[in-house]
C-alpha positions in Angstrom: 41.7 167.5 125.1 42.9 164.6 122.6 43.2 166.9 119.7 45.0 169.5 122.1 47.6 167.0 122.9 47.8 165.8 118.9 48.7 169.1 117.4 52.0 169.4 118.8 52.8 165.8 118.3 52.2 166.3 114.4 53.8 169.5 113.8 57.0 167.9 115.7 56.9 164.8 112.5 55.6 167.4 109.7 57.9 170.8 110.3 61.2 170.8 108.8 60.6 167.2 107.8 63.0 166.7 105.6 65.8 168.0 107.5 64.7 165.4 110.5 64.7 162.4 107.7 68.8 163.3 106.7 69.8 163.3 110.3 68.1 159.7 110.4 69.9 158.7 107.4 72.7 160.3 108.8 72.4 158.3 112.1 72.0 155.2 110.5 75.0 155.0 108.0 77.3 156.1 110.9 76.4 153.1 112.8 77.0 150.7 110.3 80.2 152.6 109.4 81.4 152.6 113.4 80.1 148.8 112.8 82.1 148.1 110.0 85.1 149.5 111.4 85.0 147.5 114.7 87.3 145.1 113.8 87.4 141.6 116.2 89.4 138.2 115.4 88.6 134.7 116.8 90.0 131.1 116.2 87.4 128.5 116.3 87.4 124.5 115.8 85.9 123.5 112.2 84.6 119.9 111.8 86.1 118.3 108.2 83.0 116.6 106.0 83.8 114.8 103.3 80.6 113.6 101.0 82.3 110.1 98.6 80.3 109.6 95.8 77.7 106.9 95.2 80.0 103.6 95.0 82.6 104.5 97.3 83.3 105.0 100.9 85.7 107.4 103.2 88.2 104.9 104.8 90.3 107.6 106.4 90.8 111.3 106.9 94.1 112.4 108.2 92.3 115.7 110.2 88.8 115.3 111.8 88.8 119.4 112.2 90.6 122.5 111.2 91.5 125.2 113.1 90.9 128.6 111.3 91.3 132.2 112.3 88.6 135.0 111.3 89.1 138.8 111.6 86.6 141.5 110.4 83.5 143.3 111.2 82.7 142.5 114.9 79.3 141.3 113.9 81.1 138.8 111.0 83.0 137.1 113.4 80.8 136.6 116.4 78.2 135.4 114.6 81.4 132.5 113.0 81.9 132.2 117.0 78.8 131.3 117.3 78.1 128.9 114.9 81.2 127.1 115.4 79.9 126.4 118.8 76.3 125.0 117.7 78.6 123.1 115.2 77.2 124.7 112.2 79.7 125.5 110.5 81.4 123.4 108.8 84.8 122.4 106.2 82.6 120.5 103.4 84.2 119.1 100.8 82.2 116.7 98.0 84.5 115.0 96.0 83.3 113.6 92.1 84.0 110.6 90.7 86.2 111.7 88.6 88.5 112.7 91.6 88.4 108.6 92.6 89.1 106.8 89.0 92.7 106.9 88.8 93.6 107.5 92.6 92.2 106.6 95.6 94.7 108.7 97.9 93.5 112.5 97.7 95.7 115.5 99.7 93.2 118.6 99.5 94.6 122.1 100.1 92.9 123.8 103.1 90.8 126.7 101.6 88.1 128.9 103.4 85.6 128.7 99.8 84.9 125.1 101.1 83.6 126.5 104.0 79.5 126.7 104.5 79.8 130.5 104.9 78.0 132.5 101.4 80.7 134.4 99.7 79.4 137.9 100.1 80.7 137.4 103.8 83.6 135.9 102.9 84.6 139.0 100.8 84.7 140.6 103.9 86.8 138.8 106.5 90.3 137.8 106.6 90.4 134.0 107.0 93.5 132.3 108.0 94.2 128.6 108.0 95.9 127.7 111.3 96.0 124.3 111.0 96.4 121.8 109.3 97.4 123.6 105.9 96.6 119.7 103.7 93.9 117.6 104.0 94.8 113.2 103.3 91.8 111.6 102.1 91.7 107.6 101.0 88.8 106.4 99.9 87.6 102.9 97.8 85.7 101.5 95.8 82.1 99.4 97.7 82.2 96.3 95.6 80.0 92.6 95.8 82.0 89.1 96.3 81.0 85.5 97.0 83.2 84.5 99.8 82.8 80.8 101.3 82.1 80.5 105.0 84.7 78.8 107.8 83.9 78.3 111.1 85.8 79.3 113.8 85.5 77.2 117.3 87.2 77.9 120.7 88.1 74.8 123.3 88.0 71.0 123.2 85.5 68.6 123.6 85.4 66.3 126.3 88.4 63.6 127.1 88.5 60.7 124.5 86.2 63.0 121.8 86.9 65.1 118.8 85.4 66.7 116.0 85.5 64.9 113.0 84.2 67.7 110.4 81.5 70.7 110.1 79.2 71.7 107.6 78.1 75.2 107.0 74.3 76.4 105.2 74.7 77.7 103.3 78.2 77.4 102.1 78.9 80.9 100.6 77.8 84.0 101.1 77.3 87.4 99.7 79.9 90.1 100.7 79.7 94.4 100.2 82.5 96.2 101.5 85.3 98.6 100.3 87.8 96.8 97.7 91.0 96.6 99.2 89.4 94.9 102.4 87.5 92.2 100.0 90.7 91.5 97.7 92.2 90.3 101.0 89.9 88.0 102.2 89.5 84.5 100.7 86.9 83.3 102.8 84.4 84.9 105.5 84.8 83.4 109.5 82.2 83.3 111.7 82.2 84.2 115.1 83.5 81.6 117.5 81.8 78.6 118.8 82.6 77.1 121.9 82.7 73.3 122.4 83.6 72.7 125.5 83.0 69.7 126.8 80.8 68.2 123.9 80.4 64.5 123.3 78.1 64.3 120.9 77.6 66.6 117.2 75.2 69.7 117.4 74.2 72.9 115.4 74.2 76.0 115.6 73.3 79.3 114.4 76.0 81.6 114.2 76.8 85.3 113.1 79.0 86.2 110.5 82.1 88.2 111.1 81.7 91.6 109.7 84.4 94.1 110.9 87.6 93.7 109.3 90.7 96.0 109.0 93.9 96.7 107.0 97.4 98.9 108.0 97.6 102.2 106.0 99.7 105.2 107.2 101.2 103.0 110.0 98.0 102.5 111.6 95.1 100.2 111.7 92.0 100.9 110.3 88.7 99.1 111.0 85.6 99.2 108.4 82.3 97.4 108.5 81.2 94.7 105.6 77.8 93.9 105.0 76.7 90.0 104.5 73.9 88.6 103.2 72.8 86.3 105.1 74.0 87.6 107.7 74.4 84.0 109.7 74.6 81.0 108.9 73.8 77.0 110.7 76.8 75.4 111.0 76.4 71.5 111.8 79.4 70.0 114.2 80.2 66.3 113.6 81.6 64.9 117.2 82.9 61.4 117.4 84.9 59.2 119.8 88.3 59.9 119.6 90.4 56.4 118.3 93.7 55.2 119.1 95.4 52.4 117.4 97.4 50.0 119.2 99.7 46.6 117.6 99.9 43.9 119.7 102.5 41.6 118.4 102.8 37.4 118.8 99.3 36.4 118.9 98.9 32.7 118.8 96.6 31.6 116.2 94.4 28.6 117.2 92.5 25.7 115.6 89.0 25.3 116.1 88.2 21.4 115.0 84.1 20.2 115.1 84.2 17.3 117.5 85.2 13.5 115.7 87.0 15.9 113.1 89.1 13.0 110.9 92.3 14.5 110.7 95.3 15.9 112.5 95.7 19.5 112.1 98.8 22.2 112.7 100.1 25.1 111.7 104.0 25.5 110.8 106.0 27.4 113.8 106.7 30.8 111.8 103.1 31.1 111.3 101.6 30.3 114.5 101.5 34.2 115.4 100.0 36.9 114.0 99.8 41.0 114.9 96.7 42.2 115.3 96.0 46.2 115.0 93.1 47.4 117.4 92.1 51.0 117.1 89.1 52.8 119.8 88.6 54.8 122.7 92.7 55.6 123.7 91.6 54.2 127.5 90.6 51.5 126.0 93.3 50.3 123.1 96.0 51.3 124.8 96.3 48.2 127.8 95.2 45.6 125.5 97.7 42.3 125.0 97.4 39.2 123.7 95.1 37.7 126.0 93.0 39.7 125.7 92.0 38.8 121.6 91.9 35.3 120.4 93.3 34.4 116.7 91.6 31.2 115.6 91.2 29.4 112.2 87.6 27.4 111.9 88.5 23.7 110.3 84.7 23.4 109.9 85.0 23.6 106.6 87.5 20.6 105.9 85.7 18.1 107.9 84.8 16.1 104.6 88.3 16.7 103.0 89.5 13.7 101.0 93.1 13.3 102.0 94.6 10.5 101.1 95.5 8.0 104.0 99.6 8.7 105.3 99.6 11.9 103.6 99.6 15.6 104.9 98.0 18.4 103.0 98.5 22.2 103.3 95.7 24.4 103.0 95.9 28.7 103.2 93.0 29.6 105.6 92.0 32.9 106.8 92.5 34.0 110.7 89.3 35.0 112.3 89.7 37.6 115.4 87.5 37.8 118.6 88.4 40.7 121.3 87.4 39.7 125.2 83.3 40.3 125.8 82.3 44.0 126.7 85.3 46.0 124.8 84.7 49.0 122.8 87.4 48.1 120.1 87.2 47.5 116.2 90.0 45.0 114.7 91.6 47.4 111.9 94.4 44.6 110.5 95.2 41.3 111.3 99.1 40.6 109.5 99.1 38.1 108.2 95.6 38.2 107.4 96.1 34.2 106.0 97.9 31.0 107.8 99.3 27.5 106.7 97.1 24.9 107.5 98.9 21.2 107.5 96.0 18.7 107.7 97.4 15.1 108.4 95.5 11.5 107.3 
């Protein structure tokens, strides 16, 4: 039955063989010639990559994408449909160093052989650049600096404190980032610190500031530095804030050890002093003369040998007490020294 069946079946493939093979050929090369002809056009979105060489960096591209048109053989331009959606294809451009070493500003022609499509292809589509016909590319140079470190602090402390200084560890730090953003800096901030409310010093650890940016083309544009370390402890000195205050016409007394042998004065235009108090402004700022005593001490002269009916003048220096309990220092006494007139 089987070989019944298979007789006709091979004599179909075997008679006239040849002439069945040229209609195949025949069949075939028409297709691809009806292909061929069927002609189709798209426009499609083509993202822009720009490879920098090693030591440099892409700070701006004027286009992100292209926008290109592509007519041809139906098959040609679907399958550039296609890929355009799965973002395959793609405006590559890979620029030398020798492109970079006497500009850093590039305008590149928009041309379909940058294009990741193989050139047999291209030979057989129209492409047409819609937009945008040039390409502005700045790029610069990565380069290494030392920068020193300044902290950066947000708010006050509390009433009647301040701070005094800081200290940063370390003190400098290694900087990598594109040249024209590392000629402008002179020193590298951190981020801020808040010292609200503080009364006493603390540290901290603190990150470096890393984005920075620069105006080109009328427009701002931000890059990204690398640091290393990339934060540094940064020691807060706080202190308690000081106000002066001059209180004017202080009497200056005389302090005489009991049975002391003579009589003792001090002329009338130096019987005052000014005395300059500096502390805490709440402080400093009511004090008045009662509140300090000037005094001379005569324990010293006690055994002077003054000659009986005479009077002897002696420069002593004024000795300053503020009242029990105040948080004051004595920062000038003017003047610091007084006539004494001792009297046998």
């Amino acid at each position: 039955m089987l070989m019944k069946m298979w007789k006709p079946i091979k004599n179909f493939f075997i008679e006239s063989w040849h002439i069945k093979l040229l209609a195949l050929v025949i069949a075939v090369t028409v297709w691809f010639y009806a292909g061929s002809r069927l002609k189709e056009e798209v426009v499609v979105r083509v993202p822009v990559n720009i490879q920098t060489p090693e030591g440099y960096t892409l700070l701006y591209l004027s286009q992100r994408h292209v926008r290109l048109r592509f007519s041809g053989p139906q098959h040609l331009v679907t399958r550039r449909q296609e890929e355009a959606r799965q973002n395959y294809l793609q405006y590559n451009v890979r620029l030398e160093t020798e492109d970079l070493e006497e500009r850093d500003i590039i305008s590149l022609d928009v041309e379909p052989a940058f294009l990741n499509i193989s050139e047999s292809e291209l030979m057989l589509m129209d492409v047409v650049i819609v937009e945008p016909e040039e390409i502005e590319i700045f790029t610069s140079r990565i380069i290494q600096k030392t920068l020193p470190v300044e902290a950066s602090f947000s708010g006050t402390p509390r009433g009647g404190f301040k701070i005094t200084d800081y200290t940063v560890t370390p003190s400098e730090v290694n900087v990598s980032g594109p040249q024209i953003v590392l000629d402008q800096l002179s020193a590298l901030k951190t981020h801020t610190i808040p010292v609200w409310d503080a009364q006493e010093s603390f540290r901290r650890y603190v990150p470096l500031i890393k984005e920075h940016s620069f105006d080109f083309n009328d427009a701002e544009i931000a890059v990204t530095c690398e640091t290393a370390p990339s934060q540094v402890a940064v020691h807060i000195s706080v202190e308690m804030e000081h106000a002066s205050n001059e209180i004017e016409e202080v009497p200056v007394k005389l302090l005489t050890p009991l049975g002391f042998p003579y009589q003792a004065s001090i002329p009338t235009e130096e019987a005052y002093v000014k005395i300059v108090v500096s502390g805490p402004p709440d402080t400093v700022r009511d004090l008045t003369a009662p509140d300090i005593s000037a005094y001379v001490d005569l324990s010293d002269f006690e055994n002077e040998d003054i000659p009986a009916g005479t009077t002897s003048p002696y420069k002593q220096s004024v000795e300053v007490l503020l009242r029990p309990g105040m948080d004051a220092e004595i920062q000038e006494i003017v003047p610091e020294q007084v006539t004494i007139l001792l009297e046998n």
